[in-house]
Steps between C-alpha positions, in 0.01 A plus 500: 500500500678457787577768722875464670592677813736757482896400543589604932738779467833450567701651783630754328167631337403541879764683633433694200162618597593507860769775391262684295249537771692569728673802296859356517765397183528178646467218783663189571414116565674602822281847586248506801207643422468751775883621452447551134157731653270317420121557702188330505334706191780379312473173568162506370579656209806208421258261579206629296727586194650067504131431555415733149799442305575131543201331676724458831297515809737656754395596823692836700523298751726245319720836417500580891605174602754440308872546602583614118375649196670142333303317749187690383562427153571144559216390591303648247701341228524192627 
């Protein structure tokens, strides 16, 4: 049998689990990380929960760099 990967999550699944770790109703494609309050432990966390849930390898320091939470998200679904 052959095993398929899992399908990459789609933008709004991540802001989705961004929002929940971070403890807020809601973010945007358009949210900075940093001004939503987002820290370095929770970075890890996003990171490790995409890495668990849907096989994404996503770095914190892909969340850090980027300018948005949309950018983030981008370029793990793409």
């Amino acid at each position: 049998m052959t095993q398929h990967a899992p399908p990459a999550p789609t933008t709004a699944v991540v802001l989705e689990i961004i929002a929940g770790i971070l403890d807020v109703p809601q973010v945007t494609p358009d949210d900075n990380f940093y001004d939503v309050g987002g820290s370095s432990l929770q970075a890890m966390r996003i990171c490790a929960r995409l890495n668990k849930d849907w096989g994404v390898h996503a770095a914190p320091d892909a969340l850090f760099e980027s300018d948005t939470l949309g950018d983030f998200a981008a370029a793990l679904v793409a």
